[in-house]
Structures are given as structure tokens and as C-alpha cells.
VEXFIZA-868315 format. One record per residue: y, z, x of N, C-alpha, C in turn; residue in three letters. Coordinates in Angstrom, 2 decimals, m for minus. Layout:
> Y/Z/X/Y/Z/X/Y/Z/X/ALA
...
This chain:
> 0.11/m38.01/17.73/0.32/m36.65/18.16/0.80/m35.80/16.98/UNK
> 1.76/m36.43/15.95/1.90/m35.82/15.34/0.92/m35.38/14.27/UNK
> 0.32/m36.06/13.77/m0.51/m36.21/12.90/m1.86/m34.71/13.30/UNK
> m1.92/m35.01/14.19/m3.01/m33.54/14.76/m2.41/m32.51/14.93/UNK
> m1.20/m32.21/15.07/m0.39/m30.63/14.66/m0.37/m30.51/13.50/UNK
> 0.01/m31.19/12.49/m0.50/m31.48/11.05/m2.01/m31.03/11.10/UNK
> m2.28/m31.36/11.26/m4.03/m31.35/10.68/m4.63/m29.99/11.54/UNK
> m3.78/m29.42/12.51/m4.20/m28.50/13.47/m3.51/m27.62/12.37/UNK
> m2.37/m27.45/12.19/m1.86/m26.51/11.37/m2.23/m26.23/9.76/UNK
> m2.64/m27.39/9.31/m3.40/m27.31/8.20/m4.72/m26.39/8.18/UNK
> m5.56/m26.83/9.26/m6.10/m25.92/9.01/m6.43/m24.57/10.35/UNK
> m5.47/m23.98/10.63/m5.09/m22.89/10.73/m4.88/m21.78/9.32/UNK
> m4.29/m22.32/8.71/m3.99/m21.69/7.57/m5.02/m21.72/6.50/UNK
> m6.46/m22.52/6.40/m6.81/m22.37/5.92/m8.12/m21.23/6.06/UNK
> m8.10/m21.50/7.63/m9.09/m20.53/8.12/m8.43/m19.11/7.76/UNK
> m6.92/m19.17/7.93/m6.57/m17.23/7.59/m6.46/m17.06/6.07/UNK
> m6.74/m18.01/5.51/m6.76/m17.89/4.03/m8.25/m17.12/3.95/UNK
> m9.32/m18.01/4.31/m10.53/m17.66/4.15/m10.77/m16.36/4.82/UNK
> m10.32/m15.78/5.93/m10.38/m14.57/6.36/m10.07/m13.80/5.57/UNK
> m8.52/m13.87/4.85/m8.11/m13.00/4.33/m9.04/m12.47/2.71/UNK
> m9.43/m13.42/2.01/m10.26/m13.48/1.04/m11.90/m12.77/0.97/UNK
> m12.25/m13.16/2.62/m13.99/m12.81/2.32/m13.61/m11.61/2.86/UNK
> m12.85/m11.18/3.95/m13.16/m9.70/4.76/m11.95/m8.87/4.10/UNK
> m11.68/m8.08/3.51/m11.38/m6.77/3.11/m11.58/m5.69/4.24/UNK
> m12.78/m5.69/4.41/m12.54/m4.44/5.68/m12.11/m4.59/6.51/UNK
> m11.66/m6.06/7.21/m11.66/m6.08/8.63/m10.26/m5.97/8.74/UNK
> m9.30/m5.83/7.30/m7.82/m6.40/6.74/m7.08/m7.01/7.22/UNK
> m7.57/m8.22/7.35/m7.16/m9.53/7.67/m6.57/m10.25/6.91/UNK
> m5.40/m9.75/6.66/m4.36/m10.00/5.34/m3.17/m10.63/5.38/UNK
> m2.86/m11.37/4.60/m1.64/m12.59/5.12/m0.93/m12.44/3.76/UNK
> m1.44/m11.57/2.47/m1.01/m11.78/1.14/m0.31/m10.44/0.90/UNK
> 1.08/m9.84/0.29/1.24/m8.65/m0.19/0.42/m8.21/m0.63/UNK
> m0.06/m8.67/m1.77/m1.24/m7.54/m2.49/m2.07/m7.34/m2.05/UNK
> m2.75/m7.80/m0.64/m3.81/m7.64/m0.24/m4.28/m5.61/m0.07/UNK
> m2.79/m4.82/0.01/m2.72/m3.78/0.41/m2.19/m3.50/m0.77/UNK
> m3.19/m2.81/m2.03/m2.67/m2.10/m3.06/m1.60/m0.52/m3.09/UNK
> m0.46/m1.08/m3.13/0.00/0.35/m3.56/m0.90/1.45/m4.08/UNK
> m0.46/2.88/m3.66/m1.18/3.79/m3.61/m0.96/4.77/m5.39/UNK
> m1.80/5.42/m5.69/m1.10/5.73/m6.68/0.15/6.61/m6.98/UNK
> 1.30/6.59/m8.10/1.99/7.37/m7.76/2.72/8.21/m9.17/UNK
> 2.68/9.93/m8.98/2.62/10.18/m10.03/3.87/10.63/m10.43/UNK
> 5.09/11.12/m11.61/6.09/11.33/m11.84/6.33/13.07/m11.96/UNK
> 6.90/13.35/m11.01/7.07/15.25/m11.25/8.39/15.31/m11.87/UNK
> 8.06/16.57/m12.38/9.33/17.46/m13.52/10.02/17.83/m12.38/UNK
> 9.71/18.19/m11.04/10.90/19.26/m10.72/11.77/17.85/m9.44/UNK
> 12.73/18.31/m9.04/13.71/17.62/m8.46/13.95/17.73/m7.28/UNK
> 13.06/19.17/m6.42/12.48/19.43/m5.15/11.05/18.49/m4.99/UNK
> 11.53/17.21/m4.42/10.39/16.39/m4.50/10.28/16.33/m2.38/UNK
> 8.97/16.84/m1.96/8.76/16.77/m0.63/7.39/17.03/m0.52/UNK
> 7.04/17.16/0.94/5.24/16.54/1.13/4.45/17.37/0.39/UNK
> 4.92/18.57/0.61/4.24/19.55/0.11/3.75/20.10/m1.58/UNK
> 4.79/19.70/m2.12/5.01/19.40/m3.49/4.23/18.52/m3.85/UNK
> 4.11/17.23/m3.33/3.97/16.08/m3.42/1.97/16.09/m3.47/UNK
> 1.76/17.07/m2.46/0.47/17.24/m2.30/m0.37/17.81/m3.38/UNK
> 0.46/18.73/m3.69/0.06/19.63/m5.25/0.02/18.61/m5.97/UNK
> 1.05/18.08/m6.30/0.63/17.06/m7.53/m0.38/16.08/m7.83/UNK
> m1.37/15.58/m6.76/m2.08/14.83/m6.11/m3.60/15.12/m6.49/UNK
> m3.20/16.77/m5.85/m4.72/17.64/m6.17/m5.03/17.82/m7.63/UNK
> m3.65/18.09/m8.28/m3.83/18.28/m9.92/m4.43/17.09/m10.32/UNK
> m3.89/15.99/m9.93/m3.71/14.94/m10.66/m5.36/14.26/m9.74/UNK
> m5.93/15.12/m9.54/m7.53/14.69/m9.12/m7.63/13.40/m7.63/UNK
> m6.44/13.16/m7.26/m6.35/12.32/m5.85/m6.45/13.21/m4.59/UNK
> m7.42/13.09/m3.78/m7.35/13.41/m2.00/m6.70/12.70/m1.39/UNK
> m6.17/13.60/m1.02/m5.28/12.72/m0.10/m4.59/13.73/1.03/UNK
> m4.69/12.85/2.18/m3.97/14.10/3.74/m2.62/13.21/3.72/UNK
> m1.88/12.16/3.31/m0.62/12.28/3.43/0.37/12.09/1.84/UNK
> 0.77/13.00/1.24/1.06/12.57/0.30/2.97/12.62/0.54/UNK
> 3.60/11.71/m0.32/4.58/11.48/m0.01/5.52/11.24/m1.40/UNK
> 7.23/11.48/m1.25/7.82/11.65/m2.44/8.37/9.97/m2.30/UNK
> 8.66/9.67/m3.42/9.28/8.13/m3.70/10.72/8.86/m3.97/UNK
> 11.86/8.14/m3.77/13.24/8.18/m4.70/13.50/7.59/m5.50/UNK
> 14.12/7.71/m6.70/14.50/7.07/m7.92/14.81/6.19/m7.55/UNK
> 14.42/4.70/m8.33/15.41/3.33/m7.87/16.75/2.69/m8.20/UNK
> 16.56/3.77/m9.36/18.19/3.36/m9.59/18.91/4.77/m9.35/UNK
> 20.38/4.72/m8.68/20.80/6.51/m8.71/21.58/6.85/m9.99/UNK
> 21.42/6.43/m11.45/21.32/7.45/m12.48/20.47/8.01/m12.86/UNK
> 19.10/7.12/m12.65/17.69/8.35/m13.23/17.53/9.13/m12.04/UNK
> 16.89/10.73/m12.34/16.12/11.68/m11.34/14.92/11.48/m11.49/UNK
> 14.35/10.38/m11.83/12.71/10.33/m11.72/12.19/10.04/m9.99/UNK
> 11.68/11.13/m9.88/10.80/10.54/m8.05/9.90/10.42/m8.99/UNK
> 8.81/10.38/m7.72/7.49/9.80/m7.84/6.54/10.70/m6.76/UNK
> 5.51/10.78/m6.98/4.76/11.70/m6.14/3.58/10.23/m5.48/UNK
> 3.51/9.76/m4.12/2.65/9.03/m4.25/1.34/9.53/m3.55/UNK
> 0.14/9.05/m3.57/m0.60/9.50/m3.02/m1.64/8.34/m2.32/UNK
> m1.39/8.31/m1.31/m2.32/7.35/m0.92/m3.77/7.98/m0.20/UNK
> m4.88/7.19/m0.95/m6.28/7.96/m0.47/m6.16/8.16/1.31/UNK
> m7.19/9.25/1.50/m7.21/9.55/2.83/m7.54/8.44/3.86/UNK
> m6.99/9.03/5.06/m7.73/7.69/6.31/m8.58/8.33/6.84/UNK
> m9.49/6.99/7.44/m10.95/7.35/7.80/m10.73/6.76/8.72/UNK
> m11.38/7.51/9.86/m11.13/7.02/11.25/m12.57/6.85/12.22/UNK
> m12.96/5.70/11.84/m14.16/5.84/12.75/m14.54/5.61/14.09/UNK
């Protein structure tokens, strides 16, 4: 009995391995990176919000309908981040 939960669970995991690997679209994802961070760009000013965030996006040649501010990771630098993740498509 035991031996076939073993071997049942073995390959369970190998089948969501293989999912996760061949299908991309279907995002059948079991790995962090499977979902690339979006890009994200560094603004001068210190009013960092959606709107802002959107401008920088368009300059910086990315579409995007939600763009969003990052906060500094450490709290001595004022560097945000402008990120922009490409648009969603909703079919």
C-alpha cells in the first residue's frame, strides 16, 4: 500500500511538471518564474501613483491598462518604481 502512494505521488508531480513546461497558455504553473515580473521603470518624482505611473509606461513605450507604483525596499532610498504590466486580454 505504501509503495503505490509513492509511486501515485511520484507521478502526480511529474505530470504537473510536464503541464507546467509544455502549456504556457493554459498557466498551469507550479514554478515562481513561471509568471515573469512585469517591467518596472524608476521615476524622478516622489508622487509615485496609478496615474503617474501610467505616464511613465506610455513614455517608456509599454501598454498597459493597469500600471502600478512599487515602494522603495529599503526606507533610506526614495527610489519607487513605476511597474507596468502588459495589458489583459479577455477572451
Amino acid at each position: 500500500m505504501e509503495t503505490s502512494v509513492r509511486y501515485l505521488m511520484a507521478s502526480s508531480l511529474v505530470i504537473l511538471v510536464m503541464i507546467s513546461f509544455n502549456s504556457p497558455s493554459c498557466r498551469a504553473c507550479i514554478w515562481p518564474w513561471c509568471d515573469p515580473s512585469p517591467p518596472c521603470f524608476q521615476t524622478s518624482d516622489i508622487l509615485c501613483n496609478e496615474v503617474a505611473c501610467k505616464f511613465v509606461c506610455e513614455v517608456k513605450g509599454v501598454l498597459t491598462d493597469h500600471a502600478y507604483c512599487k515602494p522603495p525596499r529599503r526606507s533610506g532610498q526614495n527610489v519607487y518604481l513605476c511597474c507596468c504590466p502588459p495589458e489583459r486580454v479577455f477572451d
